[in-house]
N, C-alpha and C positions, 0 to 999 in steps of 0.2 A: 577531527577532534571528537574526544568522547566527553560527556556529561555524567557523571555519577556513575560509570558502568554500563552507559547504555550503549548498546549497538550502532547507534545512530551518527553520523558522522558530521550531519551538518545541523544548526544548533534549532531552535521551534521558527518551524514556517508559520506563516497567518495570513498568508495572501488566499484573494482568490481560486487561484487554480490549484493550491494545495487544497482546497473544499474540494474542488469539484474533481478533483482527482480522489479524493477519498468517499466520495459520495458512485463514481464510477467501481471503485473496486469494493464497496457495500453490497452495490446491486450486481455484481458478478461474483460473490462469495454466495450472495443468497439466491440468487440464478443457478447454483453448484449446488444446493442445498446445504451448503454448509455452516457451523454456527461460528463464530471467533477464536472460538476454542479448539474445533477441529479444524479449520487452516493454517494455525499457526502452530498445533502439532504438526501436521504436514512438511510445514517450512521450519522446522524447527527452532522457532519462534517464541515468543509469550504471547498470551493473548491480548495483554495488555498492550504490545507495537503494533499487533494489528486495529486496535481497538483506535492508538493515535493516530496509525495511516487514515482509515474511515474518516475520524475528525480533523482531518489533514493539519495536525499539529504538527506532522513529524514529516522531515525527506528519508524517504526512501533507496539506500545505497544501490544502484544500480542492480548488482550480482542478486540481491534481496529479490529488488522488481524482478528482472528477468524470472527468478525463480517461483515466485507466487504467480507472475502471468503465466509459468506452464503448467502449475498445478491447476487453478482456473479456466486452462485452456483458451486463453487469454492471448493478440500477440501484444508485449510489453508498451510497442509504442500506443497503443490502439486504449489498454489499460492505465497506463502510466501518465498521460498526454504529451510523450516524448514529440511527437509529431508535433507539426502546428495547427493541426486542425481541434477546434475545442468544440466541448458537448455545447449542445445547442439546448 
């Protein structure tokens, strides 16, 4: 489902693990030295989706993750918290 035009398929997350999933891919864009603006040119993105991923407003369509965990050099589940293991 889209919302206004957005990319986004599933509509605002506000749990938990959508924070700490965007708090994990914060600290791996800035481990990258990269600012918002230069990863989501990368992924050809807005700054703005990367900006709600960090504030884990937003889910992430699969094909997206995959893609920014390779640019980050990231593996997606390990990024993403696809696995069941969660940050500690």
């Amino acid at each position: 489902m889209r919302f206004g035009g957005c990319p986004y398929r599933d509509a605002t997350v506000t749990d938990g693990r959508a924070r700490i999933r965007g708090r994990r891919l914060a600290q791996a864009r800035q481990a990258a030295g990269l600012t918002q603006a230069q990863l989501a040119d990368l992924a050809s993105v807005t700054y703005q989706e990367i900006s709600h991923d960090e504030a884990g407003r937003r889910q992430r369509p699969i094909d997206r993750a995959i893609q920014i965990a390779e640019i980050l050099g990231w593996d997606v589940q390990e990024l993403w918290g696809i696995s069941d293991r969660e940050e500690k």
